[in-house]
TIBAKE-537775 format. One record per residue: x, y, z of N, C-alpha, C, O in turn; residue in one letter. Coordinates in steps of 0.2 Angstrom, whole numbers, padded with zeros to 4 digits, always signed. Example, Ala and Ser with C-alpha at 12.3 -4.5 7.8 and 13.67 -1.06 7.14 Angstrom:
TIBAKE-537775
+0066-0028+0039+0062-0022+0039+0066-0016+0039+0071-0017+0042a;+0064-0011+0035+0068-0005+0036+0064+0000+0039+0067+0006+0040s;
end
This chain:
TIBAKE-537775
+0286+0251+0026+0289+0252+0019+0289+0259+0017+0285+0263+0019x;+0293+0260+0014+0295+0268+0013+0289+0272+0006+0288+0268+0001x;+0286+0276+0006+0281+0278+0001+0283+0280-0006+0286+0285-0006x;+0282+0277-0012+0285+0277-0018+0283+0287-0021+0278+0290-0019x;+0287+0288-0023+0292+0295-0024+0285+0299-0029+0280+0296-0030x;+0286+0303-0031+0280+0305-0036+0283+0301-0043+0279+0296-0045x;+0288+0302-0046+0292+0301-0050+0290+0295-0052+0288+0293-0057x;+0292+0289-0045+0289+0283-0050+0282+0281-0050+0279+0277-0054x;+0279+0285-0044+0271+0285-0046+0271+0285-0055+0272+0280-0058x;+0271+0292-0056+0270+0294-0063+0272+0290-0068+0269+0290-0074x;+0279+0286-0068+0281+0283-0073+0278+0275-0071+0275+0271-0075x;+0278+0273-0066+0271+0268-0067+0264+0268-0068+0261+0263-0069x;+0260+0274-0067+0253+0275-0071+0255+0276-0078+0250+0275-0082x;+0261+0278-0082+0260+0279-0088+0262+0275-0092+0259+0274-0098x;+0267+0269-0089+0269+0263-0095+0264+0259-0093+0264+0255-0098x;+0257+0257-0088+0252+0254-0086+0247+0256-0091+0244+0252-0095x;+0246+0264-0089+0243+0267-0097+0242+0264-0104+0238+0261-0107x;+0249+0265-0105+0251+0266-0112+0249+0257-0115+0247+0256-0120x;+0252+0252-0108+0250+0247-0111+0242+0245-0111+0239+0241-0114x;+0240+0247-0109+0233+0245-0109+0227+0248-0116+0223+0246-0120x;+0232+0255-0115+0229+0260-0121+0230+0256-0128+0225+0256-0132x;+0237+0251-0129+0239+0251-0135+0237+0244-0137+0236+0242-0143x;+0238+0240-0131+0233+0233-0133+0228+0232-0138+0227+0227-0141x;+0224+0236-0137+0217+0236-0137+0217+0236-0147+0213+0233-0151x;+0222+0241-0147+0225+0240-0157+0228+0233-0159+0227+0230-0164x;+0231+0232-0157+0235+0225-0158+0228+0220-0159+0228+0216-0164x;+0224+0220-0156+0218+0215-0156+0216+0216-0163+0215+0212-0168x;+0214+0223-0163+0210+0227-0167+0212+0225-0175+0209+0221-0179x;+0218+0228-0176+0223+0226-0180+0222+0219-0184+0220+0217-0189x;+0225+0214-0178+0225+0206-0178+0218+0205-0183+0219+0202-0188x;+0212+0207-0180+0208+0206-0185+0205+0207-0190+0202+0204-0194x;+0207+0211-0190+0206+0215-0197+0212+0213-0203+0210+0213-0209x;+0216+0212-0202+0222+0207-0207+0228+0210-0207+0233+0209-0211x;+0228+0216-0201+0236+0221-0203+0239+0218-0198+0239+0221-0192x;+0243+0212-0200+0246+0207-0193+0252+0210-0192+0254+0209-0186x;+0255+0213-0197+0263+0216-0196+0262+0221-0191+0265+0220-0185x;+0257+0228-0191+0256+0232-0184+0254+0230-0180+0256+0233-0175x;+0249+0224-0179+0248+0221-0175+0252+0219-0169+0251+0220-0163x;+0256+0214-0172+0263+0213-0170+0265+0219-0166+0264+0219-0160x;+0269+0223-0171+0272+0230-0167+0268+0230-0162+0270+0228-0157x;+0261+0233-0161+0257+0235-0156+0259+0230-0151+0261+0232-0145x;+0258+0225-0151+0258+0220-0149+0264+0219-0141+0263+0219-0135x;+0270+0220-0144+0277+0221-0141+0277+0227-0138+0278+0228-0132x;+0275+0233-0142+0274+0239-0137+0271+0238-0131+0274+0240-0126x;+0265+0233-0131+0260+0234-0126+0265+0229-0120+0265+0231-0114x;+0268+0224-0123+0271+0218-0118+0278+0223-0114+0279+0221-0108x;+0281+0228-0118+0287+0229-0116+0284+0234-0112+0287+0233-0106x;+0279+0238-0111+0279+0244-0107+0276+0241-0103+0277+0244-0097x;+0273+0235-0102+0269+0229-0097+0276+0228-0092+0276+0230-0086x;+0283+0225-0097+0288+0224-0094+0291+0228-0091+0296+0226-0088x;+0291+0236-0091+0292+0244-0089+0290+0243-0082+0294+0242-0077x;+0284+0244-0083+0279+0244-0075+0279+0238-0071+0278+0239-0065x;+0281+0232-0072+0284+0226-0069+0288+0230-0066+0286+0232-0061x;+0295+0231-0069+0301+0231-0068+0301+0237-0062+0305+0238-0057x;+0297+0240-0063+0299+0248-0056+0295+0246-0053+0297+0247-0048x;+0288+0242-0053+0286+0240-0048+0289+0236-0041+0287+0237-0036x;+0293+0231-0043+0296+0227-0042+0302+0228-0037+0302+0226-0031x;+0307+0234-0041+0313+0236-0038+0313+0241-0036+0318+0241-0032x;+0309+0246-0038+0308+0254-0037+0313+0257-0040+0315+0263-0038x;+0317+0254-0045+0321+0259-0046+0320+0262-0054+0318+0257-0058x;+0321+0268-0056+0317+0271-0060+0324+0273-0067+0322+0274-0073x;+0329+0274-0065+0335+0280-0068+0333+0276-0075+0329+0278-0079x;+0337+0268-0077+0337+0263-0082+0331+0264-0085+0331+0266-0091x;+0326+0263-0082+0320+0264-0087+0318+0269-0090+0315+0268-0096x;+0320+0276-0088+0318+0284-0089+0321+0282-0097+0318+0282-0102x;+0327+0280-0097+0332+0280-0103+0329+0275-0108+0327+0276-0114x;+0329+0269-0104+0327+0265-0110+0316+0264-0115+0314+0262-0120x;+0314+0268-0108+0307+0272-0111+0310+0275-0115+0310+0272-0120x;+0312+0279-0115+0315+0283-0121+0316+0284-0128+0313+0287-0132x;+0321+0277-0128+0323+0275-0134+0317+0270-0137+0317+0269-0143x;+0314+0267-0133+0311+0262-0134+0304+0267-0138+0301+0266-0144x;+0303+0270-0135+0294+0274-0140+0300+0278-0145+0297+0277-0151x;+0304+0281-0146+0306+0283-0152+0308+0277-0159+0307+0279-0164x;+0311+0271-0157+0310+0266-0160+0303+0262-0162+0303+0258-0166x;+0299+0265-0159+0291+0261-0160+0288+0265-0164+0285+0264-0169x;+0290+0273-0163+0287+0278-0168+0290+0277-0174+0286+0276-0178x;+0297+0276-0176+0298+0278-0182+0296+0268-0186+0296+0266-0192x;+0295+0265-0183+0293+0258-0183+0285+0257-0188+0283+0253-0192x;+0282+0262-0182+0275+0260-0184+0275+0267-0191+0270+0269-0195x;+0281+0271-0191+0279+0276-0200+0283+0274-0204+0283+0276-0210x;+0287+0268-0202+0291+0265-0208+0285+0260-0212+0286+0258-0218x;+0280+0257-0207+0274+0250-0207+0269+0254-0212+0269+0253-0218x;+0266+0260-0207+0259+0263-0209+0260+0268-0212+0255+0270-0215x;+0267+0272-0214+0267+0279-0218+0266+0284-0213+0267+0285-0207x;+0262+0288-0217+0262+0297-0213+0256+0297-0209+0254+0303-0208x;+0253+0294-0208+0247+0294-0202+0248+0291-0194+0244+0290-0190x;+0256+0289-0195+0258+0288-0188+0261+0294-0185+0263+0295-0179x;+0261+0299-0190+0266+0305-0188+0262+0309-0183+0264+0313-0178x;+0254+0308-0183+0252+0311-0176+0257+0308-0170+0256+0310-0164x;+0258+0306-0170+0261+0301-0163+0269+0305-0160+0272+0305-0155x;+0269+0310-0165+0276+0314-0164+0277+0318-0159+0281+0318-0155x;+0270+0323-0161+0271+0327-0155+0272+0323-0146+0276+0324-0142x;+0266+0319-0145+0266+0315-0139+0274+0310-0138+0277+0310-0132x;+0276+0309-0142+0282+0306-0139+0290+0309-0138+0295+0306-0135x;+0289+0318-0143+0293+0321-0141+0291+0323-0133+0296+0323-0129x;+0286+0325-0131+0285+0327-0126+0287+0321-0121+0291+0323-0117x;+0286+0315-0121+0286+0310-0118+0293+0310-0117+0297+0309-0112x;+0295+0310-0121+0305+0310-0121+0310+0313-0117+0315+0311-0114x;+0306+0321-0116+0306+0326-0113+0307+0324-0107+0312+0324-0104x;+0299+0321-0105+0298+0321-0098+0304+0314-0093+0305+0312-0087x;+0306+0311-0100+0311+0305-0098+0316+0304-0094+0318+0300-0089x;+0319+0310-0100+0327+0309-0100+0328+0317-0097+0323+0321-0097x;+0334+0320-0094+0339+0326-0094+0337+0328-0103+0336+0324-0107x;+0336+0336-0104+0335+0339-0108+0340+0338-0113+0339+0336-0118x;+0347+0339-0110+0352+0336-0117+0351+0328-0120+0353+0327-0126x;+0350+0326-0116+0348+0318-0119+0345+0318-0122+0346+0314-0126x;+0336+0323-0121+0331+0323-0125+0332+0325-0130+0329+0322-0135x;+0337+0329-0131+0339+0333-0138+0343+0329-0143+0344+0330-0149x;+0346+0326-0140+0349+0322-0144+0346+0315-0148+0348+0313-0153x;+0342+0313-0143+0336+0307-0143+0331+0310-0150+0330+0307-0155x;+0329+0317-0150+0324+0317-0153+0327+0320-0159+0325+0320-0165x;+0331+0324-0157+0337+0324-0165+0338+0319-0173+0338+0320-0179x;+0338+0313-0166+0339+0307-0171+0334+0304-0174+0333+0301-0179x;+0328+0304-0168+0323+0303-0168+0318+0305-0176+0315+0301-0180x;+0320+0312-0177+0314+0316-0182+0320+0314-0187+0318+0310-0192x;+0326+0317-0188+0329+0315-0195+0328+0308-0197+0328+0307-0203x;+0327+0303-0195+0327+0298-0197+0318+0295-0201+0316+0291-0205x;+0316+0297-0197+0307+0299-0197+0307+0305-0205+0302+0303-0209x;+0311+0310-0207+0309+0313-0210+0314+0309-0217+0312+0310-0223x;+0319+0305-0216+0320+0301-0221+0316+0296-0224+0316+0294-0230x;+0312+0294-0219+0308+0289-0221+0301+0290-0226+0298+0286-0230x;+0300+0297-0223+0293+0300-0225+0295+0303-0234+0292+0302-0239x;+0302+0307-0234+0303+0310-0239+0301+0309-0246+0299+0312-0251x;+0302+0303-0246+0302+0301-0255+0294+0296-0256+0292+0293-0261x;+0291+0297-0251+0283+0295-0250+0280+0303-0249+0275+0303-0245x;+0282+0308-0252+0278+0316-0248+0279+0320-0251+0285+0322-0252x;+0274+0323-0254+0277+0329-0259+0280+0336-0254+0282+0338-0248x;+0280+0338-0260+0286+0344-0257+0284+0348-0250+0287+0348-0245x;+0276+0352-0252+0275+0355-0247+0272+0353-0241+0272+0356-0235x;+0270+0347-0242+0267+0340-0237+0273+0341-0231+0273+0342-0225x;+0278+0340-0234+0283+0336-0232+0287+0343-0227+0289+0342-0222x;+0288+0350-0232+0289+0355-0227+0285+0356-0221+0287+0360-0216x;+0281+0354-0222+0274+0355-0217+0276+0350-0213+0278+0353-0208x;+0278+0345-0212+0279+0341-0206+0284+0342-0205+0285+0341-0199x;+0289+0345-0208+0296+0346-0205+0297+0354-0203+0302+0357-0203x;+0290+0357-0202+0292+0362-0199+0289+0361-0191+0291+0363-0186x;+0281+0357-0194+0278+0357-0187+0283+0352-0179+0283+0352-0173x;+0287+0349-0185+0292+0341-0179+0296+0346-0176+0296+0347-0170x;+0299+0349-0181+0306+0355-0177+0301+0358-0172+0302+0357-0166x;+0298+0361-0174+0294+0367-0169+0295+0364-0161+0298+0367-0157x;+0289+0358-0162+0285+0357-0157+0291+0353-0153+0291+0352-0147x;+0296+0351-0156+0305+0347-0152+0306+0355-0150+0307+0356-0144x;+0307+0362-0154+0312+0367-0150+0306+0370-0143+0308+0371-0138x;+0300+0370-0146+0296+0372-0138+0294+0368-0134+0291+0369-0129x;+0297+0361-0137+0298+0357-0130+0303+0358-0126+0302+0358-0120x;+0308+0359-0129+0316+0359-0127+0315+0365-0122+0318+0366-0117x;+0311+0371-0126+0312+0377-0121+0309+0376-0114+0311+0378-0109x;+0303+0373-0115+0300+0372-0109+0303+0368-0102+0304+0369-0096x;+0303+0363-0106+0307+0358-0101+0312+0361-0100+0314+0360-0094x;+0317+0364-0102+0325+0367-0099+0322+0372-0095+0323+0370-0089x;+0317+0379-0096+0313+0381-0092+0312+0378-0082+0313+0381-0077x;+0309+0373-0086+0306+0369-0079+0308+0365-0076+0306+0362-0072x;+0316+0364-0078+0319+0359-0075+0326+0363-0072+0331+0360-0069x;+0326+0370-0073+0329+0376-0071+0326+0378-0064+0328+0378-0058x;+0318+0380-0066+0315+0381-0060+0313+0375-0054+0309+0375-0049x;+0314+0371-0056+0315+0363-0051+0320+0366-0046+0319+0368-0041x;+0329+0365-0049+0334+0366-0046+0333+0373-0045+0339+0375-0045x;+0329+0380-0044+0330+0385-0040+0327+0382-0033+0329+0382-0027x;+0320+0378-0035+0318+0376-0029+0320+0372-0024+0319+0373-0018x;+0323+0367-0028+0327+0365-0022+0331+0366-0018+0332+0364-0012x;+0336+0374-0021+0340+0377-0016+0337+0379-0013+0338+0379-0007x;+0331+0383-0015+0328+0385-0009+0328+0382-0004+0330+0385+0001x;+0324+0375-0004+0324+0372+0000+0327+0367+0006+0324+0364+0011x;+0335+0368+0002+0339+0364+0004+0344+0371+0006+0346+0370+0012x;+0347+0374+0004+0351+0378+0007+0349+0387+0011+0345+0390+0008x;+0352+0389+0016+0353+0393+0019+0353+0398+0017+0359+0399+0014x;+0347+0404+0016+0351+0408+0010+0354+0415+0014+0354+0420+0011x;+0357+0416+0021+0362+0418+0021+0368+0416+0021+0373+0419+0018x;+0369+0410+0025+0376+0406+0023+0378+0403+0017+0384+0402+0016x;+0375+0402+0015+0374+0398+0007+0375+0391+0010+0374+0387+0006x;+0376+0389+0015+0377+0381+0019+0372+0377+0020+0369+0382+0020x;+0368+0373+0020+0363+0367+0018+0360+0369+0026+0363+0371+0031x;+0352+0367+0025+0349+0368+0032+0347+0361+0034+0348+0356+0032x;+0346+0363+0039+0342+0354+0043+0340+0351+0037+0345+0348+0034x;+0336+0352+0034+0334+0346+0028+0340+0343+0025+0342+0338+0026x;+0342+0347+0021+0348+0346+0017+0353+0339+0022+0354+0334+0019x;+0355+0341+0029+0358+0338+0034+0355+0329+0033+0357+0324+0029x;+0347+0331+0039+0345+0324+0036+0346+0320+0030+0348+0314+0030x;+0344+0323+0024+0346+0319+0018+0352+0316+0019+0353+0310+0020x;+0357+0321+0021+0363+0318+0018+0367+0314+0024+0372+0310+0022x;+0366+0313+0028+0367+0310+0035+0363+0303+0034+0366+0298+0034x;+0357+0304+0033+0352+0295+0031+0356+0293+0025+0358+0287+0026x;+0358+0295+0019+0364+0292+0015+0370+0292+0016+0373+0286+0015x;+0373+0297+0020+0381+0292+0023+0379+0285+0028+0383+0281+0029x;+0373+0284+0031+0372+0280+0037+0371+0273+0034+0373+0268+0037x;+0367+0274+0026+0364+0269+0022+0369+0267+0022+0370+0262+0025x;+0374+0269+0018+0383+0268+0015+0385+0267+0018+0390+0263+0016x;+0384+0268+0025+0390+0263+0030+0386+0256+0031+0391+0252+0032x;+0381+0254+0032+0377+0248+0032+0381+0244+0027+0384+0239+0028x;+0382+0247+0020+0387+0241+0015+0394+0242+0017+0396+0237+0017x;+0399+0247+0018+0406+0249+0019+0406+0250+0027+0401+0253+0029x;+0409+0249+0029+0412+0251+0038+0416+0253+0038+0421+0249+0038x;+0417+0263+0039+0423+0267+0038+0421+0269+0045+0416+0266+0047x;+0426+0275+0048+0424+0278+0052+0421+0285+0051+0425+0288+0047x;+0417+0290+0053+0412+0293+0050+0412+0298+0061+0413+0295+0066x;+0413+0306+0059+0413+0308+0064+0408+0317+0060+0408+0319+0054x;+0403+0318+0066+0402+0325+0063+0406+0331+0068+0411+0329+0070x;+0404+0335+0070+0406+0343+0074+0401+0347+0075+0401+0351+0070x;+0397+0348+0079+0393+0352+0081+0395+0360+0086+0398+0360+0091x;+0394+0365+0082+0397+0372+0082+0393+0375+0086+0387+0373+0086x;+0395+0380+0090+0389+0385+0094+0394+0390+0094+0400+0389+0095x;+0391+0396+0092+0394+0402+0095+0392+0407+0101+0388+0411+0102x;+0397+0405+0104+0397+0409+0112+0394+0415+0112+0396+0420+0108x;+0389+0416+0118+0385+0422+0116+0386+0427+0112+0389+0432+0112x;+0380+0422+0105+0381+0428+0099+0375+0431+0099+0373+0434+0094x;+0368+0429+0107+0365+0434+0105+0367+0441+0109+0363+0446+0108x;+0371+0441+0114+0373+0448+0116+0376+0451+0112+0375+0457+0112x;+0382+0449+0104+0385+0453+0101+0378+0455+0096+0378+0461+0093x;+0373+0451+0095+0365+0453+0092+0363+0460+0096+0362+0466+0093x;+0361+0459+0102+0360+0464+0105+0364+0469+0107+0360+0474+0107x;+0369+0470+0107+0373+0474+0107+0375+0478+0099+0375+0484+0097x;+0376+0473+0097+0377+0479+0088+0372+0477+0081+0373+0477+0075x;+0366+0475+0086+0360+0475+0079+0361+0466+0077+0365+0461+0079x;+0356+0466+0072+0355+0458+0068+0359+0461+0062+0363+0456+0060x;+0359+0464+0060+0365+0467+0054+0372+0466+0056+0376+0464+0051x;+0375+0467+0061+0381+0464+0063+0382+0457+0063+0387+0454+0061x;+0375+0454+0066+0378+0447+0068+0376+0444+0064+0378+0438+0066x;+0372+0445+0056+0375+0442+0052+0380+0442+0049+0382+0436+0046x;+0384+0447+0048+0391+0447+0047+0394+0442+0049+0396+0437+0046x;+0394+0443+0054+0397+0438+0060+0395+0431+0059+0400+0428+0061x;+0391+0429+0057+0390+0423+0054+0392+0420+0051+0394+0414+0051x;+0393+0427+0044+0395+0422+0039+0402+0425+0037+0404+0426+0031x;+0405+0426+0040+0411+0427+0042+0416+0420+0047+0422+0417+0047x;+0410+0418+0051+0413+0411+0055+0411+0406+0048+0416+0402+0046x;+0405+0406+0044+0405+0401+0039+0410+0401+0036+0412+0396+0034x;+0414+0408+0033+0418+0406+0026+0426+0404+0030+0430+0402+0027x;+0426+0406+0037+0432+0404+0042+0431+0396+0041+0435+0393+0037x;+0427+0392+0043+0425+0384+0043+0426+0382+0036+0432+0380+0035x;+0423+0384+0032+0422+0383+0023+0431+0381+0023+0433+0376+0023x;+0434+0388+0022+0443+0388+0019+0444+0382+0025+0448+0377+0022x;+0443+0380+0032+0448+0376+0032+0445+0369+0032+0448+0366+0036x;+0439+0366+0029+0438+0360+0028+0439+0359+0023+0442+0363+0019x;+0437+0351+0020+0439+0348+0013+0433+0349+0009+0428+0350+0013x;+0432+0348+0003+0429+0349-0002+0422+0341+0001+0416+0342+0000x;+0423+0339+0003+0420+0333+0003+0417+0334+0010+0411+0331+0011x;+0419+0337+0014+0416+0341+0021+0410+0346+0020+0412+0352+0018x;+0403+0346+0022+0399+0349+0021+0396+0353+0027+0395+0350+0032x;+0396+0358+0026+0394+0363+0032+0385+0366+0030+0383+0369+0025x;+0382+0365+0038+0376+0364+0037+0373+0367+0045+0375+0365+0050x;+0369+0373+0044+0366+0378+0050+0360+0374+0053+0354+0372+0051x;+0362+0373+0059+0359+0366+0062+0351+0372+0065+0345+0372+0064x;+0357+0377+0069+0350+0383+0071+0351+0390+0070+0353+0393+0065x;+0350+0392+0073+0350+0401+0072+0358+0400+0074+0360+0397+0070x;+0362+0402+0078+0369+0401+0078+0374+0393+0081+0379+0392+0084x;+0368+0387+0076+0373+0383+0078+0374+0378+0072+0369+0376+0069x;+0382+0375+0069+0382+0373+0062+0385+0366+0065+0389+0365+0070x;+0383+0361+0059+0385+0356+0059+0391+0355+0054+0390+0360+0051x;+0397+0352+0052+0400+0348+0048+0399+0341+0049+0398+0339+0055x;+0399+0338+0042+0398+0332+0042+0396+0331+0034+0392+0334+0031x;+0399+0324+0033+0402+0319+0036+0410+0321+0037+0413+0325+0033x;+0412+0317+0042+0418+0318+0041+0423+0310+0042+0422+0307+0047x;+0427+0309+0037+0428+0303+0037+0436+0302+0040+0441+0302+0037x;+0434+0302+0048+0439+0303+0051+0439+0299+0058+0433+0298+0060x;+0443+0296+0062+0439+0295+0069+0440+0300+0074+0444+0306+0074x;+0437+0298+0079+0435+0304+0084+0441+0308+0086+0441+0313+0083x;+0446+0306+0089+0453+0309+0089+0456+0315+0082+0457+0321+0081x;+0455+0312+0078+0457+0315+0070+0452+0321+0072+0455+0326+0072x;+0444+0320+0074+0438+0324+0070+0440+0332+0076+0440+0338+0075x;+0441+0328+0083+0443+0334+0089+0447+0337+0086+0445+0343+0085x;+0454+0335+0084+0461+0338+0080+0458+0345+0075+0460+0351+0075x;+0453+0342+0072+0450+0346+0067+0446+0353+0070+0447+0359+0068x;+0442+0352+0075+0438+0355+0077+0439+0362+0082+0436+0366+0083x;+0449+0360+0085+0451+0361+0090+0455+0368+0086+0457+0374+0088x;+0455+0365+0078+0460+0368+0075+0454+0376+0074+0455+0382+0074x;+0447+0372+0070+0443+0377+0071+0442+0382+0074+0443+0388+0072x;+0441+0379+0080+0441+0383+0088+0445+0390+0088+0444+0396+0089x;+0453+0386+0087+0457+0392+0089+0457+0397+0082+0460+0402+0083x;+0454+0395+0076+0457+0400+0073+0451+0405+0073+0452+0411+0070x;+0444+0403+0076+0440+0409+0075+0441+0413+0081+0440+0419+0080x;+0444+0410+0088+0445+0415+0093+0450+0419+0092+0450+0425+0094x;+0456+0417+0087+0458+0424+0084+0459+0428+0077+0463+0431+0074x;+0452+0427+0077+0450+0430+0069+0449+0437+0071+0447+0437+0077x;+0451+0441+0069+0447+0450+0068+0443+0449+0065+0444+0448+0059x;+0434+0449+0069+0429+0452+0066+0428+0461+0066+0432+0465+0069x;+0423+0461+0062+0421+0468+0061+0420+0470+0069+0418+0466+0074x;+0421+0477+0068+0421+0481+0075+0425+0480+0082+0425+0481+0088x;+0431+0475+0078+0433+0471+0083+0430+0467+0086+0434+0464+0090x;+0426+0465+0086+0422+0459+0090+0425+0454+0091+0427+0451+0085x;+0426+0450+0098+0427+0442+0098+0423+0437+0100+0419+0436+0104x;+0425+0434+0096+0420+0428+0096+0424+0421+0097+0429+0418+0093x;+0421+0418+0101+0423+0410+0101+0418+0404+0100+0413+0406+0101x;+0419+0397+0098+0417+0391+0098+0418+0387+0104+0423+0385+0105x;+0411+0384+0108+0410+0378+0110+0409+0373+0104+0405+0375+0099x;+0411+0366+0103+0410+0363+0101+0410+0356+0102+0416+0354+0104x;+0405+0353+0101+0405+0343+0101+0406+0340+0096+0404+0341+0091x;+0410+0336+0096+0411+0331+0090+0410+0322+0094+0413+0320+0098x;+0404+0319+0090+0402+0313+0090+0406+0307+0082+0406+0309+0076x;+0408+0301+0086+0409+0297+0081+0401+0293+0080+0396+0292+0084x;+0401+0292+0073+0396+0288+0072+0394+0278+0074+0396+0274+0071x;+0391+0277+0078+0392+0271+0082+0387+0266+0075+0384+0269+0071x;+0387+0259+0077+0383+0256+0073+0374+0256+0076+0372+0254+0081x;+0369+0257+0070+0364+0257+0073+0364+0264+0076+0363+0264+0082x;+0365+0271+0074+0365+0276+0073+0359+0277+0068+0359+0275+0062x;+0354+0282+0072+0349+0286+0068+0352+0294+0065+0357+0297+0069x;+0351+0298+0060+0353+0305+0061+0353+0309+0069+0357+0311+0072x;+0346+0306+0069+0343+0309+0077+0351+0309+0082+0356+0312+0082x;+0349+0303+0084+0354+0298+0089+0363+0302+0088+0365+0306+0092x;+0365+0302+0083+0370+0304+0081+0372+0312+0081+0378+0313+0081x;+0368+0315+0082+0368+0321+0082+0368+0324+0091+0372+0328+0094x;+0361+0321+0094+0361+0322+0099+0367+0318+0103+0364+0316+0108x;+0372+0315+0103+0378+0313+0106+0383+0321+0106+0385+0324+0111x;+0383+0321+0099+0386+0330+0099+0383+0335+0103+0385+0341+0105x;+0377+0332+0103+0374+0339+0107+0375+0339+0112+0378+0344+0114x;+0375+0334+0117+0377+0330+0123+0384+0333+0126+0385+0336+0131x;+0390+0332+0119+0397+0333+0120+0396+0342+0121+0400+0345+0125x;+0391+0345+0116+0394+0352+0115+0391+0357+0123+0393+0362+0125x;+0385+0354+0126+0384+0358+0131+0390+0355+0137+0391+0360+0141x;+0393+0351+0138+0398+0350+0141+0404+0355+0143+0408+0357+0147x;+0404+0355+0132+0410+0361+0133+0406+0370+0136+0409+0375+0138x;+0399+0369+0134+0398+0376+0137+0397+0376+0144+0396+0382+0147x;+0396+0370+0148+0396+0370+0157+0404+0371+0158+0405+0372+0164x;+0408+0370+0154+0414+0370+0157+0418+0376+0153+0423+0375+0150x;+0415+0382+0155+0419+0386+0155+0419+0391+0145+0422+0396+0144x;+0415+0387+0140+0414+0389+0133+0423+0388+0131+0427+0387+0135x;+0422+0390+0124+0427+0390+0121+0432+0385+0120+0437+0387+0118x;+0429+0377+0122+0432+0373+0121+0429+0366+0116+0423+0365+0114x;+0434+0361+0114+0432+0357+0111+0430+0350+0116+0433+0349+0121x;+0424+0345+0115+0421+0338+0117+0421+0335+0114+0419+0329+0115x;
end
């Protein structure tokens, strides 16, 4: 069984939380004779019960993120339309909660609506300065939410290029690969297309290394990437398997189609003018994807194919 993500970890420890936490008022309430909050309390505690069922369940998280959302912003202005302005501590926690729910534009708009309706409610129950007072502290603690989380959710997607793309080629590395190979593989389990990748090597690049420096043959590199790049299709992803060997894929073609492609490759990097004149060619493998194919399995067929074309002479397609 595949190990649950941090993400719904966290969003089932807190709707688990949150109902346990809030139950314990609805009792409380119940007794004491405030049965309308009670109530409320009540459904809060049963719905976030039905939160944490529901991701426990199916493991899927996206629908929830959204409808948690909306759901404590309707309980907040719920329990200060019931109780008045002593539910207003509950603001800053659920703007932050909102936050951590939804995409920042959703939150902003979630809590936009959230606070103006909150602050109609409060107004003609709030004297003047009472009431400036809350409507400076809601704005506030919504705009330094909003900074941080854009912040951090900026510095997330730095991170992940980092660690999903190559940061000389700009091309995706093995990780990046695997991800995306285990979701086309998934995807063909429900549709059955045909699916081919092209595994690239270039013919001794490390004598053009040795001979004119690692400073060249990077060029040289990423001068063969933006050659691949202009002639594949947008939906074609190009991906640095090793120090000079690059995958394409997926490619939604059969094997004859993927050779055609590869061959065309082939010939246009052996007459490209690199820097200093240098020439360079491609051996290359292309595997179709079989049924009950691993990334592994699948790749190492190309491998298979591409050392064939370098026993036979380099600079050819398999």
């Amino acid at each position: 069984m595949i190990e649950r993500g941090v993400s719904e970890k966290v969003l089932l420890f807190l709707n688990l939380l949150g109902s346990i936490c809030i139950f314990p008022f609805a009792i409380l309430r119940w007794h004491y004779g405030d049965i309308t909050l009670a109530i409320v309390d009540g459904i809060i505690s049963i719905t976030l019960l039905v939160f944490f069922s529901y991701i426990f369940i199916t493991r899927k998280t996206a629908v929830v993120r959204i409808l948690n959302a909306i759901f404590l912003a309707i309980a907040l202005l719920t329990s200060i339309a019931i109780k008045g302005q002593s539910q207003i501590l509950w603001v800053a926690p659920t703007i932050i909660a909102i936050h951590y729910l939804v995409p920042v534009k959703h939150a902003k708009i979630i809590n936009t609506i959230l606070l103006s309706i909150m602050l109609i409610i409060v107004f003609p129950h709030t004297e003047l300065i009472e009431f400036i007072t809350i409507l400076s502290t809601t704005i506030l603690t919504a705009s330094l939410s909003f900074v941080m989380f854009r912040a951090y959710n900026n510095k997330q997607r730095e991170l992940a290029l980092l660690a999903t793309i190559d940061p000389l080629t700009a091309s995706g590395n093995r990780r990046l690969l695997e991800t995306k190979l285990s979701g086309v593989i998934a995807n063909q389990s429900r549709e059955q297309f045909s699916m081919c990748l092209i595994l690239l090597d270039l013919d001794g690049f490390k004598d053009i290394n040795d001979e004119y420096g690692h400073a060249i043959g990077d060029q040289i590199i990423i001068s063969v990437c933006n050659l691949v790049k202009e002639h594949t299709r947008v939906l074609d992803s190009l991906y640095r398997y090793g120090g000079d060997e690059f995958i394409i894929a997926p490619l939604s073609m059969n094997l004859k189609t993927a050779k055609h492609l590869a061959e065309k490759i082939r010939h246009i990097v052996e007459n490209h003018k690199f820097i200093h004149d240098i020439k360079l060619t491609l051996s290359i493998g292309v595997s179709e994807y079989n049924i009950d194919d691993t990334p592994e399995s699948w790749i190492s067929r190309a491998d298979i194919s591409l050392y064939k074309a370098k026993n036979n002479g380099r600079n050819k397609v398999y």
